[in-house]
PyMOL commands that place a pseudoatom at each C-alpha (Angstrom):
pseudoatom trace, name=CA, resn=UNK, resi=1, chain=A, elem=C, hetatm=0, pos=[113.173, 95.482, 132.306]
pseudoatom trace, name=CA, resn=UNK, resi=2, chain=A, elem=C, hetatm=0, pos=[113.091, 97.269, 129.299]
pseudoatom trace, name=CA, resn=UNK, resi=3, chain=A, elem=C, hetatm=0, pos=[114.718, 96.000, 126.127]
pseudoatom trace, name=CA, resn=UNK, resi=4, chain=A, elem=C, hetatm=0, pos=[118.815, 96.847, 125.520]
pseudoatom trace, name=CA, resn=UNK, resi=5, chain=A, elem=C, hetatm=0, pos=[119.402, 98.952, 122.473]
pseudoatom trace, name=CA, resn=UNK, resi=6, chain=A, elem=C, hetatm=0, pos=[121.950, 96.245, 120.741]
pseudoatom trace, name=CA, resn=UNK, resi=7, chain=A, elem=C, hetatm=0, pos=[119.645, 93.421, 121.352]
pseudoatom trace, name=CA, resn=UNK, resi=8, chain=A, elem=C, hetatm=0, pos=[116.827, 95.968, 119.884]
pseudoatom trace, name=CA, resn=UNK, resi=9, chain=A, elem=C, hetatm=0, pos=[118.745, 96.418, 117.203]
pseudoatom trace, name=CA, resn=UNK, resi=10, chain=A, elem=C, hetatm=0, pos=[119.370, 92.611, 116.124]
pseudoatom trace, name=CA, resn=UNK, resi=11, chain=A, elem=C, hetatm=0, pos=[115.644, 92.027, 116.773]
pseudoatom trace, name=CA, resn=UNK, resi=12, chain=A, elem=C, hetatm=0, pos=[114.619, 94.653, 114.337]
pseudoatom trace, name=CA, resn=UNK, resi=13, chain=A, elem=C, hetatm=0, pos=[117.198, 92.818, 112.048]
pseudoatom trace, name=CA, resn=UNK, resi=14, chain=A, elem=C, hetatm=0, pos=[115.513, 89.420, 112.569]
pseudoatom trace, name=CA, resn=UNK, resi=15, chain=A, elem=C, hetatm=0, pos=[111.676, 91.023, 111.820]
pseudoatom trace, name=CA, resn=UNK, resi=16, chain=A, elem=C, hetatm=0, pos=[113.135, 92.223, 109.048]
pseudoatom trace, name=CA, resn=UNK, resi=17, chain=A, elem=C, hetatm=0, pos=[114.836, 88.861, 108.020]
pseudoatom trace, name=CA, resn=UNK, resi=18, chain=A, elem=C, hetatm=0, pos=[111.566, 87.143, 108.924]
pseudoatom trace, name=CA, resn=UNK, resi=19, chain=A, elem=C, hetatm=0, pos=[109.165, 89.390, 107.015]
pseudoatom trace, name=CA, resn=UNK, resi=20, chain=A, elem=C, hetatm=0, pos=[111.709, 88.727, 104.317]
pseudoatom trace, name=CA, resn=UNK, resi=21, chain=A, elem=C, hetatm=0, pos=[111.212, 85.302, 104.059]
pseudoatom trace, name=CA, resn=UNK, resi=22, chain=A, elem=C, hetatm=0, pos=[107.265, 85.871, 104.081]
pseudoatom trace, name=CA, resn=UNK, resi=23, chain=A, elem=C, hetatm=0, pos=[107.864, 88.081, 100.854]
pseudoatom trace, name=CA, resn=UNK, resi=24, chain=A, elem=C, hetatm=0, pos=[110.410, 85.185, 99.469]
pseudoatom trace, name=CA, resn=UNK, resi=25, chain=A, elem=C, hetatm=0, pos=[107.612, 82.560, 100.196]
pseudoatom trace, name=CA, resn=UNK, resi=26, chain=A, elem=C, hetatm=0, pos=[104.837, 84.385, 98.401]
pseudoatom trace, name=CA, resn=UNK, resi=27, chain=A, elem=C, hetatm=0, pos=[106.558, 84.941, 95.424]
pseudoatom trace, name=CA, resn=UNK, resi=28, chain=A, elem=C, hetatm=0, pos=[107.480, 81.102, 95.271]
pseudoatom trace, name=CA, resn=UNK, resi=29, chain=A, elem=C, hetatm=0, pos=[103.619, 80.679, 95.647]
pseudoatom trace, name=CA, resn=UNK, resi=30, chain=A, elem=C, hetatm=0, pos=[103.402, 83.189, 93.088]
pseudoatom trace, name=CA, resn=UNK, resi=31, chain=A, elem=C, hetatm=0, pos=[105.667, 80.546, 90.889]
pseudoatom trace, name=CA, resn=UNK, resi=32, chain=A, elem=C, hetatm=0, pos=[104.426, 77.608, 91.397]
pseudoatom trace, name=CA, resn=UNK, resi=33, chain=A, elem=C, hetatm=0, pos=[100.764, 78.980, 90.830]
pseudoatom trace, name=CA, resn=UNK, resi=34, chain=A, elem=C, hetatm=0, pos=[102.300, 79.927, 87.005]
pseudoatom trace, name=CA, resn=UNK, resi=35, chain=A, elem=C, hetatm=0, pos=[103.545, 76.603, 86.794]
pseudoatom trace, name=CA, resn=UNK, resi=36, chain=A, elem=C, hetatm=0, pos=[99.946, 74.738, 87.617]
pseudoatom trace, name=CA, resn=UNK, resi=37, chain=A, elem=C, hetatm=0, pos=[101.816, 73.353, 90.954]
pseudoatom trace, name=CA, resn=UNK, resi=38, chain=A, elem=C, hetatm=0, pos=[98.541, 74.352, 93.302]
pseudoatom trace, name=CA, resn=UNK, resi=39, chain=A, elem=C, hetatm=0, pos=[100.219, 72.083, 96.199]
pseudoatom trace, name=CA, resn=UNK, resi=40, chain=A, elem=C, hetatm=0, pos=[103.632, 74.001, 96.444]
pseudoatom trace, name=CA, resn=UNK, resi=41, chain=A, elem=C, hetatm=0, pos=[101.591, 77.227, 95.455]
pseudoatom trace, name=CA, resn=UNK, resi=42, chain=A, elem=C, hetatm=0, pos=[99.619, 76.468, 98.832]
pseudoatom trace, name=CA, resn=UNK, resi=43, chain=A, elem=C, hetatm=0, pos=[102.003, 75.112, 101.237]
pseudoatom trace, name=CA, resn=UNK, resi=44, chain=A, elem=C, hetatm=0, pos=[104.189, 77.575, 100.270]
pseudoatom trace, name=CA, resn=UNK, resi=45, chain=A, elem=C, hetatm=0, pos=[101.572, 80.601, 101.293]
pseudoatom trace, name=CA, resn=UNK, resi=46, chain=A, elem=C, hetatm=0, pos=[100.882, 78.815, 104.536]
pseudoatom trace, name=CA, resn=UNK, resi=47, chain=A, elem=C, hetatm=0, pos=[105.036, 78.838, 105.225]
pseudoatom trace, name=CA, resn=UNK, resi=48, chain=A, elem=C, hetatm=0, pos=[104.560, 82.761, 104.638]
pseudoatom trace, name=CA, resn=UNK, resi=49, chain=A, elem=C, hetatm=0, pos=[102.011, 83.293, 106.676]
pseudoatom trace, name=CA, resn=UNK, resi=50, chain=A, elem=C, hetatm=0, pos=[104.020, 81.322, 109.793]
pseudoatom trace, name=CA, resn=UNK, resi=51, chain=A, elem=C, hetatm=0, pos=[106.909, 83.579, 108.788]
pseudoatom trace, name=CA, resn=UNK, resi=52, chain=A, elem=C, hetatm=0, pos=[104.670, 87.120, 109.234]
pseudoatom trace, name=CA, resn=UNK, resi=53, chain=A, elem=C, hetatm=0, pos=[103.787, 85.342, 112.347]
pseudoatom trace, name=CA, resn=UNK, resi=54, chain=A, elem=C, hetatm=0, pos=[107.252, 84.857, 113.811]
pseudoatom trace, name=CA, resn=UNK, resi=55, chain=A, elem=C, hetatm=0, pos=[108.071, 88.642, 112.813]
pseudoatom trace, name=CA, resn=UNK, resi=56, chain=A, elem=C, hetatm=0, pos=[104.762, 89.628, 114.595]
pseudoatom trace, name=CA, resn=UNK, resi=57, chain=A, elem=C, hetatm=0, pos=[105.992, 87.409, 117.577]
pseudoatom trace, name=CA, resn=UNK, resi=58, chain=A, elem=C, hetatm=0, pos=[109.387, 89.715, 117.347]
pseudoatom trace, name=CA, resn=UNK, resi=59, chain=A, elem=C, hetatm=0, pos=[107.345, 92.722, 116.909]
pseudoatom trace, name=CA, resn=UNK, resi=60, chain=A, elem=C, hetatm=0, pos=[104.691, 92.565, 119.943]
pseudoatom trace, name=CA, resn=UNK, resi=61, chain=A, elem=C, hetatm=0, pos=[108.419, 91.352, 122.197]
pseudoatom trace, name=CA, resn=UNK, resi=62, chain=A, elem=C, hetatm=0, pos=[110.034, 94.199, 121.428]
pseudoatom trace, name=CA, resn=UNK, resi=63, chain=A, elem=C, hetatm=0, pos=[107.269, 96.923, 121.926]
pseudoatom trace, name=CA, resn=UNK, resi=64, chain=A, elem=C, hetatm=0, pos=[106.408, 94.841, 125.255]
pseudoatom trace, name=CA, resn=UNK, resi=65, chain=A, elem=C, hetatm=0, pos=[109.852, 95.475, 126.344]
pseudoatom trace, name=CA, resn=UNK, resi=66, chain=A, elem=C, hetatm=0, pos=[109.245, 99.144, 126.057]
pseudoatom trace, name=CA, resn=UNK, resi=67, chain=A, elem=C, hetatm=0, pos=[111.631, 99.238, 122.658]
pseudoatom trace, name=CA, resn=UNK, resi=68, chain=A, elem=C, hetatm=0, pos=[111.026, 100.308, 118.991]
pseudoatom trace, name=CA, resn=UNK, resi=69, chain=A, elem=C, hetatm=0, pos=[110.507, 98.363, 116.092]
pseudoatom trace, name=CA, resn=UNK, resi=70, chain=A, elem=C, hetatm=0, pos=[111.487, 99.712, 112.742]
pseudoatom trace, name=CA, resn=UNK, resi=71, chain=A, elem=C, hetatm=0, pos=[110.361, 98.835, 109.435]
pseudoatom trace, name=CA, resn=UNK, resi=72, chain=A, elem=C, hetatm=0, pos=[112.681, 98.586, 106.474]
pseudoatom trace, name=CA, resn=UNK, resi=73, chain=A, elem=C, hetatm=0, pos=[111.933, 98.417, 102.922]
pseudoatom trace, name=CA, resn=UNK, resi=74, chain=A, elem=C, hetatm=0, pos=[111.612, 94.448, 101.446]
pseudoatom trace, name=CA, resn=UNK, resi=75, chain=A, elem=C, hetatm=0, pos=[114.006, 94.066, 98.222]
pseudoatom trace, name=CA, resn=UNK, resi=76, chain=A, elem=C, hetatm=0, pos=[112.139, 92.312, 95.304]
pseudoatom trace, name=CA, resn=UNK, resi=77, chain=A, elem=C, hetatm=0, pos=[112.355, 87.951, 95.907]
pseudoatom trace, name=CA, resn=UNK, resi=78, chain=A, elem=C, hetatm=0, pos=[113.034, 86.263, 92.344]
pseudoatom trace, name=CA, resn=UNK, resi=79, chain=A, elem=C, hetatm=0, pos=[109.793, 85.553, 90.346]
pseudoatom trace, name=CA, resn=UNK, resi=80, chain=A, elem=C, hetatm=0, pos=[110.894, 82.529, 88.926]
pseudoatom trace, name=CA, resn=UNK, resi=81, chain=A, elem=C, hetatm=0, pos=[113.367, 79.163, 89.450]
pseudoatom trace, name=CA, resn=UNK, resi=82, chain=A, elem=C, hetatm=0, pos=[114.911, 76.646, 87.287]
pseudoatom trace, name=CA, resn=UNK, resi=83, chain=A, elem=C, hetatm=0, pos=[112.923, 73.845, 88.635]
pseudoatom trace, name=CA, resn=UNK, resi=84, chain=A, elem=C, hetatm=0, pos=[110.389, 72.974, 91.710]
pseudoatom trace, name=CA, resn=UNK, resi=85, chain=A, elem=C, hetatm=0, pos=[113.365, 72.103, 93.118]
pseudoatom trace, name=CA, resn=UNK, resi=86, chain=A, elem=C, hetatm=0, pos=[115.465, 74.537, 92.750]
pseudoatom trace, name=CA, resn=UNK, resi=87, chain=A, elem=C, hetatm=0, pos=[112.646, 77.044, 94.498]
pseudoatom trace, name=CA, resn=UNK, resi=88, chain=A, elem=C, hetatm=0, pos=[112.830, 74.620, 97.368]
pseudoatom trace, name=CA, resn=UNK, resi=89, chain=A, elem=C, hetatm=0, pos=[116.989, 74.467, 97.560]
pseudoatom trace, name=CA, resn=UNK, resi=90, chain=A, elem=C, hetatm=0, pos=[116.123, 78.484, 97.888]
pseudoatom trace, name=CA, resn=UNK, resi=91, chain=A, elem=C, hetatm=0, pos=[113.677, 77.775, 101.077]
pseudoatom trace, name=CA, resn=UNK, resi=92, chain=A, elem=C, hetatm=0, pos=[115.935, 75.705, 102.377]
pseudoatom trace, name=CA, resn=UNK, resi=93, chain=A, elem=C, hetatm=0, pos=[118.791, 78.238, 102.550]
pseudoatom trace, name=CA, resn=UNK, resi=94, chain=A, elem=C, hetatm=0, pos=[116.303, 81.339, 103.388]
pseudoatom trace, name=CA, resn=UNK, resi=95, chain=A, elem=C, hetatm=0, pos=[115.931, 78.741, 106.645]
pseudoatom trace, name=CA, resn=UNK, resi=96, chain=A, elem=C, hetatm=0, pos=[119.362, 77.831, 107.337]
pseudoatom trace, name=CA, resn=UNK, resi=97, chain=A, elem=C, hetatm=0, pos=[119.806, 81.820, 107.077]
pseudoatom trace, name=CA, resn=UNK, resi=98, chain=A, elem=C, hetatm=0, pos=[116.978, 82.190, 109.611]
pseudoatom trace, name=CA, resn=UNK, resi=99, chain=A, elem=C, hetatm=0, pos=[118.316, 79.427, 111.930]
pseudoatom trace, name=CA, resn=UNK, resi=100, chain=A, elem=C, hetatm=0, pos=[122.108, 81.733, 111.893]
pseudoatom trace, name=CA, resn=UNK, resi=101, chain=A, elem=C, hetatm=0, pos=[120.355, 84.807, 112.554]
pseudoatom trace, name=CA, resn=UNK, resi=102, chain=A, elem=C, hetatm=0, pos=[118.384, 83.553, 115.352]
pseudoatom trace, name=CA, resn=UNK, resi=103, chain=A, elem=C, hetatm=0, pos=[121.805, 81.833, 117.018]
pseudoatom trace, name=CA, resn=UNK, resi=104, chain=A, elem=C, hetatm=0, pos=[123.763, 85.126, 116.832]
pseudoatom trace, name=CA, resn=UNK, resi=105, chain=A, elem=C, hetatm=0, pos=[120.737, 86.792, 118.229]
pseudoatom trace, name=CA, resn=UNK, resi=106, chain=A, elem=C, hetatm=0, pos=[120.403, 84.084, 121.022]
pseudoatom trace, name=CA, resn=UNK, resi=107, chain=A, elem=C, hetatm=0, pos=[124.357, 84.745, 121.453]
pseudoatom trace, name=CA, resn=UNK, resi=108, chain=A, elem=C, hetatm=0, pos=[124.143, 88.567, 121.919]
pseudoatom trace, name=CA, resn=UNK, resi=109, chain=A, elem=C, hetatm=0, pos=[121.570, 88.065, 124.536]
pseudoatom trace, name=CA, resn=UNK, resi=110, chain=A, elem=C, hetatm=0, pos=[123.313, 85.874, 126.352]
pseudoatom trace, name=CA, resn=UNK, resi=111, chain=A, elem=C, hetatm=0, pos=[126.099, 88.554, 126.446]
pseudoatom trace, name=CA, resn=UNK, resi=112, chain=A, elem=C, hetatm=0, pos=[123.802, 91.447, 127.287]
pseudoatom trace, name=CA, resn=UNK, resi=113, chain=A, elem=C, hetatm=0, pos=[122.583, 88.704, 130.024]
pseudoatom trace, name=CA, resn=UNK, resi=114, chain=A, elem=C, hetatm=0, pos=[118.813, 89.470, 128.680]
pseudoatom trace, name=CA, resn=UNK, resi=115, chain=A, elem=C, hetatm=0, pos=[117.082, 86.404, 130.026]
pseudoatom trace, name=CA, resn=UNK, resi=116, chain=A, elem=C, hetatm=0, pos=[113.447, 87.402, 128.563]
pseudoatom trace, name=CA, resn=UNK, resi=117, chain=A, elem=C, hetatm=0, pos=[114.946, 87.614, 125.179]
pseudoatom trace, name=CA, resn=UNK, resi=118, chain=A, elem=C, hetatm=0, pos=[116.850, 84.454, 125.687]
pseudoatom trace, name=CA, resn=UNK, resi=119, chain=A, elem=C, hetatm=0, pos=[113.414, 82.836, 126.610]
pseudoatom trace, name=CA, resn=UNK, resi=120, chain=A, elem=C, hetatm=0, pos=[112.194, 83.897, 123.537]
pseudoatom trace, name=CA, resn=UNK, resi=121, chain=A, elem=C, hetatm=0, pos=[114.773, 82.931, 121.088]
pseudoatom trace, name=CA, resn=UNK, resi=122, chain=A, elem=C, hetatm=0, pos=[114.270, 79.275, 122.656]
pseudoatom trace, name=CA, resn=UNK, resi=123, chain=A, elem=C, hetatm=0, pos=[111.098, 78.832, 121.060]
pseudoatom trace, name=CA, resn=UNK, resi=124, chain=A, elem=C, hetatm=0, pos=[112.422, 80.281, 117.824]
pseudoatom trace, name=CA, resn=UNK, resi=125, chain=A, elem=C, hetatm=0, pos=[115.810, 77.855, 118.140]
pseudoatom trace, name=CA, resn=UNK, resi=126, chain=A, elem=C, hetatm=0, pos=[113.312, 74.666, 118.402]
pseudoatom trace, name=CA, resn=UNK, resi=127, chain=A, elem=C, hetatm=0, pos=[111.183, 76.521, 115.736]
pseudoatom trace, name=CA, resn=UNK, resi=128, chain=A, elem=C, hetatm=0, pos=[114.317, 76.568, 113.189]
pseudoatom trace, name=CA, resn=UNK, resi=129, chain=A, elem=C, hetatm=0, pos=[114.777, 73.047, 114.130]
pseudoatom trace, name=CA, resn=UNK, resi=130, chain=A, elem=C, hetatm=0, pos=[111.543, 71.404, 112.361]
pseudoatom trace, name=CA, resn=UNK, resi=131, chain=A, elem=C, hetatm=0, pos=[111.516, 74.148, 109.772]
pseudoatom trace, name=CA, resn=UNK, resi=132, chain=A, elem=C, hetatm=0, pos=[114.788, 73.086, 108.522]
pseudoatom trace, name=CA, resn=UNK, resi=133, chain=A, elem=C, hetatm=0, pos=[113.932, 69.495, 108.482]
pseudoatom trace, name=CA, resn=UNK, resi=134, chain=A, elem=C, hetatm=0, pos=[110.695, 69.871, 106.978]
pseudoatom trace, name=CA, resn=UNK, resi=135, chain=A, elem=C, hetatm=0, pos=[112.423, 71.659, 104.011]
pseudoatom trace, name=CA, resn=UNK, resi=136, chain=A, elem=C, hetatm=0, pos=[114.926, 69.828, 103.692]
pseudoatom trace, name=CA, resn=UNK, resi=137, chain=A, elem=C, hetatm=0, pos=[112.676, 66.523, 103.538]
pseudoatom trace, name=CA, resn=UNK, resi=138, chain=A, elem=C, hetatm=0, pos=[111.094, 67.795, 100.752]
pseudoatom trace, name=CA, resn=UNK, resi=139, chain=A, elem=C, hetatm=0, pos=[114.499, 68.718, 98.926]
pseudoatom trace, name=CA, resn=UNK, resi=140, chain=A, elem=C, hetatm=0, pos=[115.451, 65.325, 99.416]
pseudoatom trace, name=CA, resn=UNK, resi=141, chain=A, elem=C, hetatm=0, pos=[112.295, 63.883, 97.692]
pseudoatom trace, name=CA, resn=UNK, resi=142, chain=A, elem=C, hetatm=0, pos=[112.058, 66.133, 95.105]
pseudoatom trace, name=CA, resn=UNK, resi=143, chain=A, elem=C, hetatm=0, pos=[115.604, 65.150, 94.213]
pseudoatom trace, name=CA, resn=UNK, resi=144, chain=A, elem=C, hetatm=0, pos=[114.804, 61.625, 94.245]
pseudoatom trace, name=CA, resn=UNK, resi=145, chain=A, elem=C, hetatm=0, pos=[111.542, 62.080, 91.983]
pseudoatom trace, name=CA, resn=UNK, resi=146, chain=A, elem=C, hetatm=0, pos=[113.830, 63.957, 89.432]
pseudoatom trace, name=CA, resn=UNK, resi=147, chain=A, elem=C, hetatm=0, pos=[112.452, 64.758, 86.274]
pseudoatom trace, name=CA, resn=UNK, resi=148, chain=A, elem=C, hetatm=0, pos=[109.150, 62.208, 86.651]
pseudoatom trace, name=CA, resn=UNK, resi=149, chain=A, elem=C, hetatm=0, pos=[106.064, 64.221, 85.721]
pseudoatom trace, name=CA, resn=UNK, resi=150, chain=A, elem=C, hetatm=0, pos=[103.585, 61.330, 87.714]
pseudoatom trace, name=CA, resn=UNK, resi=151, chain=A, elem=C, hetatm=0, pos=[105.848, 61.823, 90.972]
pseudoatom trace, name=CA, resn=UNK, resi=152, chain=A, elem=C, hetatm=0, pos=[106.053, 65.501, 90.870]
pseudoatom trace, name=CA, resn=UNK, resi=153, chain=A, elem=C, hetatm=0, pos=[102.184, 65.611, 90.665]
pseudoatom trace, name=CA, resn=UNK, resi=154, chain=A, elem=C, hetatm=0, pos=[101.884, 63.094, 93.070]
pseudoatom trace, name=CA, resn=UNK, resi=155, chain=A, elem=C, hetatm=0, pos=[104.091, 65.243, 95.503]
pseudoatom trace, name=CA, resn=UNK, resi=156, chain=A, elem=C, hetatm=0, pos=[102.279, 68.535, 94.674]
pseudoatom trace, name=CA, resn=UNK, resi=157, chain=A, elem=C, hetatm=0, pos=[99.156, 67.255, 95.769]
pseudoatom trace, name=CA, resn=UNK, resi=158, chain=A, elem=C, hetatm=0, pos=[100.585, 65.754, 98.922]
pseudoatom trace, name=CA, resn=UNK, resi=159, chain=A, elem=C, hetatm=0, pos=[102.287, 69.450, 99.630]
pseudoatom trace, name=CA, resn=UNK, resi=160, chain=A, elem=C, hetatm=0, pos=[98.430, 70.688, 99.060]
pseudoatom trace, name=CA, resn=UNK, resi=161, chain=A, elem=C, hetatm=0, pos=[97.478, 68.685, 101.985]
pseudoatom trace, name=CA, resn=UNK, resi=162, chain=A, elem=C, hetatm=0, pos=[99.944, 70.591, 104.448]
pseudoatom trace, name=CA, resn=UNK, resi=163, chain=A, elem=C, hetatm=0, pos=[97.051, 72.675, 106.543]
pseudoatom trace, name=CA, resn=UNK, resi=164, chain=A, elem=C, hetatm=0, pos=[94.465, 69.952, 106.022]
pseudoatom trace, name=CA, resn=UNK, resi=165, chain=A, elem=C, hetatm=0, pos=[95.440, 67.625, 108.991]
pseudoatom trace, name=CA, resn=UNK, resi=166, chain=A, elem=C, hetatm=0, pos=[93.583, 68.055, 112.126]
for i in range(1, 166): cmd.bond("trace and resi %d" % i, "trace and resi %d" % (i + 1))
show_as sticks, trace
zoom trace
């Protein structure tokens, strides 16, 4: 069954969302790399490469349904952040803003009764659901190492190890 134009339309909305956050997530690498933070600088290119992923997951669904995909310009991310952990308060609401999109999205196929997108937007809803955490784990350490120059370094290199497992 080929893909409804409204739910077409939202999942051209969530590539776009998700190859935003790819673009968001490379310029935090970008950051961190200026601020000799090679950890964050890593983990955060792996979390952009998982988020051109998702939008190529998006991308290959719609064109399988027989539907279009259409390509938007990406707006400039900032460059630069107050503080590690300010970049990461900024992940962790580019997620939260990921997770919304992706319910809405879920919701509107539900209404157009599009089971093979709601199949789809299960993965992405359980997806959302460790993304989320993971960031906001690492909010919630960063705030409790605070301003301590041996526990930030500490902490970067454990974020450097994110890939490394396995």
């Amino acid at each position: 069954m080929q893909i409804g134009k409204a739910v077409q339309a939202a999942m051209n909305d969530q590539i776009h969302k998700e190859l935003e956050s790819a673009y968001q997530y490379l310029a935090m690498s970008a950051y961190f790399s200026g601020i000799n933070h090679p950890g964050s600088a890593s983990w955060m290119r792996i979390q952009a490469r998982e988020e051109i992923g998702h939008a190529m997951k998006f991308t290959q669904f719609v064109e399988d349904r027989g539907g279009t995909v259409a390509y938007r310009e990406l707006a400039a991310p900032p460059a630069t952040y107050a503080s590690p952990l300010a970049a990461f308060e900024a992940a962790v609401a580019q997620e939260a803003m990921v997770s919304a999109s992706i319910n809405a999205l879920f919701e509107l196929a539900a209404k157009e009764k599009d089971y093979a997108s709601q199949a789809l937007l299960q993965w992405f809803i359980t997806e959302q659901v460790e993304e989320e955490k993971t960031s906001r784990g690492i909010v919630d350490t960063l705030r409790l190492i605070g301003d301590n120059s041996s526990g930030l370094y500490m902490f970067d290199r454990e974020l450097g190890r994110r890939g490394q497992a396995g």
